[in-house]
C-alpha positions in Angstrom: 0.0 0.0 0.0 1.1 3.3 -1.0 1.8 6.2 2.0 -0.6 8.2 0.6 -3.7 5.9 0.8 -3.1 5.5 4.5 -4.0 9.4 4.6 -7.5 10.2 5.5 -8.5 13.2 3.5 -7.2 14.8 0.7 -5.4 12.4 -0.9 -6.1 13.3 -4.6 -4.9 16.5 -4.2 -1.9 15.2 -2.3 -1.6 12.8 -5.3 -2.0 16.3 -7.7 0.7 18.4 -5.9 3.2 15.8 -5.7 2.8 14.2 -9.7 2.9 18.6 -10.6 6.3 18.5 -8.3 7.9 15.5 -10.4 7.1 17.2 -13.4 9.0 20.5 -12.5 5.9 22.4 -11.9 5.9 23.0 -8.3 4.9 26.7 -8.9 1.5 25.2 -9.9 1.8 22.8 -6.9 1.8 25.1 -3.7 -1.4 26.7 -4.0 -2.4 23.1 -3.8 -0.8 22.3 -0.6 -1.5 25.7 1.0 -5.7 24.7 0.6 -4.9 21.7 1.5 -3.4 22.4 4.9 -6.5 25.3 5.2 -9.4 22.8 5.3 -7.6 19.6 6.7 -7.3 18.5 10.3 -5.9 14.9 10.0 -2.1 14.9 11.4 -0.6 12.8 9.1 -2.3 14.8 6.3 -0.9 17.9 7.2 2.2 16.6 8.0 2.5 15.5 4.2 1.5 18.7 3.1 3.7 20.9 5.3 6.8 18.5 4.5 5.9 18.9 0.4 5.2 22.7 0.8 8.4 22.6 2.1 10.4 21.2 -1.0 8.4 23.0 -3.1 9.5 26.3 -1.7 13.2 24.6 -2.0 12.9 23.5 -5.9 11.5 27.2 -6.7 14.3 29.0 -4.6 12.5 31.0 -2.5 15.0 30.9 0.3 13.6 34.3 2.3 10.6 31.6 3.2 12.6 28.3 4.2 12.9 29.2 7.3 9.2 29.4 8.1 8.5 26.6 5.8 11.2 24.3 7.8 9.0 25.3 11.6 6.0 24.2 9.6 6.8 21.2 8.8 8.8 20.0 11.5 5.3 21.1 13.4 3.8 19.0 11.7 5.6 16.2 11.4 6.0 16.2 15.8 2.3 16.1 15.6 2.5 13.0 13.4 5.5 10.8 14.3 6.2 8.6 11.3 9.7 7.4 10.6 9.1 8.3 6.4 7.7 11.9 6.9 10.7 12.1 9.2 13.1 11.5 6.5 12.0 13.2 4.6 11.9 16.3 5.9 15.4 15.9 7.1 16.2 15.6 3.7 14.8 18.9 2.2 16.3 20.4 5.4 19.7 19.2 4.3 19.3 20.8 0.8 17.4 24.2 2.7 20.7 24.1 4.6 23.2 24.4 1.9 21.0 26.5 0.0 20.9 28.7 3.4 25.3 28.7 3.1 24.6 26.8 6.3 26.6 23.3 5.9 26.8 22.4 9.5 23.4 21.9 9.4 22.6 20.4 6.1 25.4 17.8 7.1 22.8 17.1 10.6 19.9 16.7 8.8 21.5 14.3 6.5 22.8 12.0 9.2 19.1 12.5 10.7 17.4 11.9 7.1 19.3 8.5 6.5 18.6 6.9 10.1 14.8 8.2 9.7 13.9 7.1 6.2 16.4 3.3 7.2 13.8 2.7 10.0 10.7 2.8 7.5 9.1 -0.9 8.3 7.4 -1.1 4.8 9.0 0.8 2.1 7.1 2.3 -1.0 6.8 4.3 -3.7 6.9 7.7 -1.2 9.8 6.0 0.6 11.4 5.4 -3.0 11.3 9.2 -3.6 12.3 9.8 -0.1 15.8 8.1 -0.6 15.7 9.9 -4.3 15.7 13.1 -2.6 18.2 12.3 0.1 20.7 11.4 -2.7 20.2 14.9 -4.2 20.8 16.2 -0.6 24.3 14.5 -0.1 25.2 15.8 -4.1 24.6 19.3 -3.2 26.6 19.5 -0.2 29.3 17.4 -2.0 28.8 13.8 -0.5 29.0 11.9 -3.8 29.5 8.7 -3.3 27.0 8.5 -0.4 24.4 10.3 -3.1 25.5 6.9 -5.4 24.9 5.0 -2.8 21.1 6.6 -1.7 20.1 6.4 -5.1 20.7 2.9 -5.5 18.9 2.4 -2.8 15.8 4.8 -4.3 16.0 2.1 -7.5 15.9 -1.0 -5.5 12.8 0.0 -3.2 11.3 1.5 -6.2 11.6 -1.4 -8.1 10.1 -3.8 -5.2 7.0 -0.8 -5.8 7.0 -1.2 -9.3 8.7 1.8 -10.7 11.2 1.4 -13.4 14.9 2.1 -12.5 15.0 4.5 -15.2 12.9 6.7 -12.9 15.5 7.2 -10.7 18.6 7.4 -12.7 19.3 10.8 -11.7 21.7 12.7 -14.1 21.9 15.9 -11.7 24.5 13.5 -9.2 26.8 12.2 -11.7 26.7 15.6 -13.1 27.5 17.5 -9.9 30.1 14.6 -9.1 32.1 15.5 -12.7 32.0 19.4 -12.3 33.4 18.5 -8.7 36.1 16.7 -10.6 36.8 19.7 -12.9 36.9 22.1 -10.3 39.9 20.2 -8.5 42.1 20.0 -11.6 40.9 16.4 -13.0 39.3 17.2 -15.9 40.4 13.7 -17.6 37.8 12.0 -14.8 35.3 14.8 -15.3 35.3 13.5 -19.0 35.3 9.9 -18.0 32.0 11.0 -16.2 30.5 13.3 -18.4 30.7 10.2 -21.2 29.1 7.5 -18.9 26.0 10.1 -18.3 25.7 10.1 -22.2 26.2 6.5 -22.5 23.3 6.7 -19.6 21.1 9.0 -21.7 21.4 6.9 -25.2 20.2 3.2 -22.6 17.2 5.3 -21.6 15.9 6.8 -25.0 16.3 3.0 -26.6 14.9 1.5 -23.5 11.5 3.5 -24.5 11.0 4.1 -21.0 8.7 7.2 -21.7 8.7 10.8 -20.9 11.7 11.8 -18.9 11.3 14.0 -15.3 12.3 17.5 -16.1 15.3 17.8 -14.0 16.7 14.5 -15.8 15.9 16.2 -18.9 18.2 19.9 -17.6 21.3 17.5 -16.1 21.8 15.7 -19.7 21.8 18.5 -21.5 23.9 20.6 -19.2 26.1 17.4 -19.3 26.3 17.0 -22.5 26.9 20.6 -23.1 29.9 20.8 -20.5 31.1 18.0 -22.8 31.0 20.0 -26.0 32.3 22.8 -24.2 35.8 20.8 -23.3 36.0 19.8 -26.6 34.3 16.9 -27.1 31.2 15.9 -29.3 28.3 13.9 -28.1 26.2 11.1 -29.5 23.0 13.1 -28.2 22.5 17.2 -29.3 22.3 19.2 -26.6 20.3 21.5 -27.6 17.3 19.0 -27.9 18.0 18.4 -24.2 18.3 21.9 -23.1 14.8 22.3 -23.4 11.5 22.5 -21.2 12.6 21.1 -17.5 9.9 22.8 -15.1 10.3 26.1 -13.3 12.9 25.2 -10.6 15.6 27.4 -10.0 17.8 24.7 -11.0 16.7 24.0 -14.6 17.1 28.1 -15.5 20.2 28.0 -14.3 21.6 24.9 -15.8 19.7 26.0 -19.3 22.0 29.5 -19.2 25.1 28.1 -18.6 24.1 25.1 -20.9 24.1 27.7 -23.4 27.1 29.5 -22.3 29.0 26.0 -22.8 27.2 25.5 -27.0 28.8 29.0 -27.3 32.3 28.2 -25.6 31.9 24.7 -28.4 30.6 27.0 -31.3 33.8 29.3 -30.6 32.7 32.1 -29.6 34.0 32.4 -26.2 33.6 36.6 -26.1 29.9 36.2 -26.8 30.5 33.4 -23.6 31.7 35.5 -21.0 29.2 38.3 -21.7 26.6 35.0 -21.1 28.4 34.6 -18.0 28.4 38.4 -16.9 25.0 39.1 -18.2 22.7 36.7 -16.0 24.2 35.5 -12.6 23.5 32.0 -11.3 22.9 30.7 -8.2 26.3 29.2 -6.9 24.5 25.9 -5.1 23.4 24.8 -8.2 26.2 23.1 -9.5 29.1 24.7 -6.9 30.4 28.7 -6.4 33.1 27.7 -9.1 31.3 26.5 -11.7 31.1 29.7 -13.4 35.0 30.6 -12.9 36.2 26.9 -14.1 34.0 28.0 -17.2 35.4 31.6 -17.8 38.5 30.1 -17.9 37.3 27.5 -20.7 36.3 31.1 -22.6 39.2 32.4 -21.8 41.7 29.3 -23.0 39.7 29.2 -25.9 40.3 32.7 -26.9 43.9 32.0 -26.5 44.5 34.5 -23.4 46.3 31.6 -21.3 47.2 34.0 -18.5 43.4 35.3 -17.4 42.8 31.3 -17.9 45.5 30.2 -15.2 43.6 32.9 -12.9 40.3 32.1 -13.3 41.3 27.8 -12.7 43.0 29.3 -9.8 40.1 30.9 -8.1 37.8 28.0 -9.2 40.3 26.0 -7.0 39.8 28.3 -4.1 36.1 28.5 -4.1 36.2 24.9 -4.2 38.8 24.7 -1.0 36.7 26.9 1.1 33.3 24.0 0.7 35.9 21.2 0.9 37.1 23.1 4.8 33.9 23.8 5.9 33.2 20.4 5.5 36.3 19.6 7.3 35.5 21.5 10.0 32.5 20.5 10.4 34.2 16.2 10.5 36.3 17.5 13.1 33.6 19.1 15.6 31.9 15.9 15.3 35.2 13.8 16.2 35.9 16.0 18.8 32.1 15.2 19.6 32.7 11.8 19.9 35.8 11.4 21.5 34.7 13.7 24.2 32.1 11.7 24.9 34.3 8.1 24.8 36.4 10.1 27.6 33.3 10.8 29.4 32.7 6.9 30.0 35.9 5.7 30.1 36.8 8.6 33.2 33.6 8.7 35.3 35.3 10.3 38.4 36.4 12.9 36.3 33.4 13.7 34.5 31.0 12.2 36.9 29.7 15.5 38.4 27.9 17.1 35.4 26.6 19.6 37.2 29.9 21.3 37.3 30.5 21.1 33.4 29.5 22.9 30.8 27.9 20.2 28.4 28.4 21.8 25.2 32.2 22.9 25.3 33.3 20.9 28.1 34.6 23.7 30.5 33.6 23.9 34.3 30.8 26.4 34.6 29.4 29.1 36.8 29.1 26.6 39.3 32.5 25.2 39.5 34.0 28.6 38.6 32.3 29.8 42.5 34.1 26.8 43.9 37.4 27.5 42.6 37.4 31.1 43.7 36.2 30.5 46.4 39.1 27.9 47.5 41.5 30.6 46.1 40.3 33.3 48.4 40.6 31.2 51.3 44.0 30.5 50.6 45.0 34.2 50.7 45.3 34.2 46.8 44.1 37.3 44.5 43.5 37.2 40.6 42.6 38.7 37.4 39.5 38.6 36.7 38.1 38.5 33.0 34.5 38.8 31.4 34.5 37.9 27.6 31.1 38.4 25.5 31.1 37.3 21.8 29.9 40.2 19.4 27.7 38.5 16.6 26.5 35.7 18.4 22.9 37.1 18.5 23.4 37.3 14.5 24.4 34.3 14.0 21.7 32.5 16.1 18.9 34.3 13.9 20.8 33.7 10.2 22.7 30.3 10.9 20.5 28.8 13.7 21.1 27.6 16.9 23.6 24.8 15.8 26.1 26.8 14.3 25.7 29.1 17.1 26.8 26.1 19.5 29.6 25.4 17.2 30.9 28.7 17.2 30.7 28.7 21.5 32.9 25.0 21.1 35.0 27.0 18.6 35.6 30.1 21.2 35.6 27.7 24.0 39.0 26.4 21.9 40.6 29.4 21.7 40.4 30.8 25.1 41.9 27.2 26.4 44.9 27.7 23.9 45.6 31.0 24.8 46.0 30.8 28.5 48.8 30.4 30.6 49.2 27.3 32.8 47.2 27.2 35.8 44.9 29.7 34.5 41.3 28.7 34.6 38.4 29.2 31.8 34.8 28.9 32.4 31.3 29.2 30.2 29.3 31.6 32.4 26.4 31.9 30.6 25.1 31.9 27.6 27.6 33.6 25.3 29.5 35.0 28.5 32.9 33.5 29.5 35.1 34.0 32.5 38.7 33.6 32.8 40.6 34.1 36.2 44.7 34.2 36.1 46.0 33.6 39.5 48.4 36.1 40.8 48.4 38.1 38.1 48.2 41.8 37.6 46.6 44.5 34.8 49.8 43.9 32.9 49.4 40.2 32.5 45.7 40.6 31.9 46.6 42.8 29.1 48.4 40.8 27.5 46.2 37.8 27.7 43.4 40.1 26.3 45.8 40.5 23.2 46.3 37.2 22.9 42.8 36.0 23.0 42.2 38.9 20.3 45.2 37.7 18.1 43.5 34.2 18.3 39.8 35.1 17.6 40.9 37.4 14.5 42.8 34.1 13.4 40.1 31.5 12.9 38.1 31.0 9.9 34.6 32.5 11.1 33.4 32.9 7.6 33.7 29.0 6.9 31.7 28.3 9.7 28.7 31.4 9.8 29.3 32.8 6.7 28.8 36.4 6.3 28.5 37.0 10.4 31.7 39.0 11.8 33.0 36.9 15.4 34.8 39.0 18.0 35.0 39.3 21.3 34.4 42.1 23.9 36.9 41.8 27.7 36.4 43.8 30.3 38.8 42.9 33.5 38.6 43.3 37.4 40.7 41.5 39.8 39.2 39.5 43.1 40.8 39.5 46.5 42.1 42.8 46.0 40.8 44.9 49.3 38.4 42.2 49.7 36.8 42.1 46.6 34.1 39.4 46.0 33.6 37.1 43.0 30.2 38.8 42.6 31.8 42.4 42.8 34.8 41.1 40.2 32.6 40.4 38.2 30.2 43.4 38.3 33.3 45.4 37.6 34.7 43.8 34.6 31.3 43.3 33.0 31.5 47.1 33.1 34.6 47.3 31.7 34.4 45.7 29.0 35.4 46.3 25.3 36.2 44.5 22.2 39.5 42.8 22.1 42.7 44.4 20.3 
């Protein structure tokens, strides 16, 4: 049985929306879904709905609304637990994610996507689609061979449902997996690629499988395009291809720069770069350095060898910057992991939560009182330091609250490198940390403050919460001078402080 006829009301329209999606129309299809969600009351029904509105928004590229649309549907779906609606809602968060710059996240919801749509107990023709759409999710953000892998598995359930595997063969991963290629220098394998997807195309015309979805239709001819445009021809004309497609953001954009490639082929690479210049693309579409790897095809071609080194050159950076963030984000989640392996491998140590900071592992507010409070019986004074992050509350409202705890683990980092032995770091509150450096002075506090603002300025923000400035504002008191309190310290260096220098 189908998903959908488990549904209680509106299933024909359901049915209606979600064929006019798979044909590229999903303009047509929201005003569908919005009535739909306006006269229905069943859970599971809305919970369809929201979680379809959702992608529909996604495949038309109206980011300003994905945010709403993502609370909507995760409404919904809380309201009616089911392990397939789960999935797939992960998965058009992973793709609202990278289309948001926010690849933390979109790497989350793909982990969370996979284990949902895996725990289905009887798969179908949805849960076929579901797996469909998670490959597209890991292509975007540059998973590839885990999008090979999710679309295989889209064909086999789909086949078990009765679908043909030429339903799912996908074009736009294979193609996003030979640009990738290109944009790192192999152009040989981009080629070996770009041939198999027109070998691919050529099985499914003779197969007679019928009419093609209109994103398949966009990726071949972009593919086959991209071909032409390195100087190869191809057993099927683009320009057949490079037609029609639906009204997603994606097929417009890889129609233009379809053309752009015919152009670069026809040798006219001048009249190419004005293409390129004229119309700007979206860079999720097929990377940020698509359109620089192709201005230096133009450029090659027109025999200017020097603008074509430059432009391969900044291809290759734009493509370095995804392949870090990425990174990054691997090594938060090691650090993840092995943080919690210590944890149950060293209970005494860690056996006391309540005077650790769960998220970044310092001691907090509550350990911080015990340790100054031991110091001041000793007859001990110290600097005091209050460090706020300027841009957190930015980064909470454009990147969401898990970036925003990345960027406190990040912070958390670099105020432990920076200290000097013995000196003690602690997560206050919220954004607020507090470090104390026993026996020291204004001098040494000074130059601590530098070093914390030497360190900040250093890391990579922009990888992380692109397009949100991190800094950090110290003020700085000392405690057990003339009696001073913790509390007092405190209250004094909070009104002190400024931005680091």
């Amino acid at each position: 049985m189908s998903w959908l006829d488990q549904l209680a009301e509106n299933i024909e329209e359901l049915r209606q929306a979600g064929s006019l999606m798979q044909d590229g129309r999903s303009a047509r299809a929201l005003p569908i879904l919005d009535q739909v969600l306006a006269v229905s009351t069943d859970p599971h029904t809305r919970g369809y709905a929201s979680v379809q509105r959702f992608g529909a928004l996604i495949n038309l590229g109206r980011v300003a609304e994905l945010n709403a649309a993502m609370t909507a549907a995760e409404n919904a779906v809380r309201e009616a637990p089911d392990p397939y609606l789960r999935g797939q809602m992960h998965a058009f968060a992973a793709l609202g994610a990278y289309l948001q710059r926010k690849v933390d996240r979109g790497v989350a919801h793909l982990v969370q996507a996979s284990r949902a749509l895996a725990a289905v107990p009887e798969s179908d023709v949805e849960t076929a689609w579901g797996w469909h759409d998670l490959a597209m999710a890991y292509s975007y953000l540059g998973f590839h061979g885990q999008a090979l892998t999710a679309i295989e598995q889209a064909r086999q359930i789909g086949a078990a449902a009765g679908l043909a595997p030429e339903i799912f063969a996908a074009p736009g991963i294979r193609l996003r997996n030979a640009v990738s290629l290109d944009h790192q220098g192999d152009t040989d394998g981009c080629l070996r690629v770009l041939r198999d997807i027109d070998a691919e195309l050529t099985r499914y015309v003779a197969s007679g499988a019928g009419q093609m979805r209109p994103g398949s239709r966009a990726a071949y001819g972009y593919a086959l395009a991209r071909r032409n445009a390195l100087g190869e021809e191809t057993e099927a004309d683009a320009v057949h291809w490079l037609t029609g497609g639906g009204d997603s953001v994606r097929t417009r954009d890889l129609h233009h720069l379809g053309n752009v490639c015919l152009t670069i082929a026809a040798g006219r690479p001048q009249q190419a770069l004005s293409m390129l210049d004229a119309v700007p693309v979206s860079p999720e579409i097929l990377g940020a350095a698509e359109s620089a790897r192709l201005r230096s095809i133009c450029y090659a071609s027109a025999g200017d060898h020097a603008a074509a080194h430059a432009a391969d050159r900044y291809a290759f950076r734009l493509t370095a910057q995804n392949i870090d963030r990425l990174r990054d984000g691997y090594l938060d989640g090691v650090a993840a992991r092995l943080d919690a392996q210590e944890a149950q491998r060293d209970p005494a140590r860690f056996g006391d939560e309540t005077l650790t900071d769960p998220l970044t592992g310092l001691p907090n507010r509550r350990q911080l009182e015990r340790y100054v409070t031991a110091m001041l019986a000793r007859g001990e004074r110290a600097a005091v330091g209050v460090c706020d992050l300027i841009g957190f509350t930015d980064v909470n409202a454009r990147h969401g609250r898990h970036c925003g705890d990345l960027v406190l683990q990040r912070i958390a980092g670099v105020l432990n490198r920076v200290m000097r032995r013995g000196d003690f770091v602690a997560r206050f509150a919220g954004d607020e940390f507090v470090v104390v450096l026993p026996g020291a002075g204004a001098a040494q506090a000074a130059e601590v403050s530098r070093r914390i603002a030497a360190a900040t300025s250093a890391e990579n923000w922009h990888s992380l919460v692109p397009g949100t400035p991190i800094g950090l504002a110290a003020g700085w008191s000392e405690v057990g001078a003339n009696g001073r309190s913790l509390s007092a310290a405190l209250a004094a260096a909070a009104a002190n402080r400024a931005p680091t220098r």
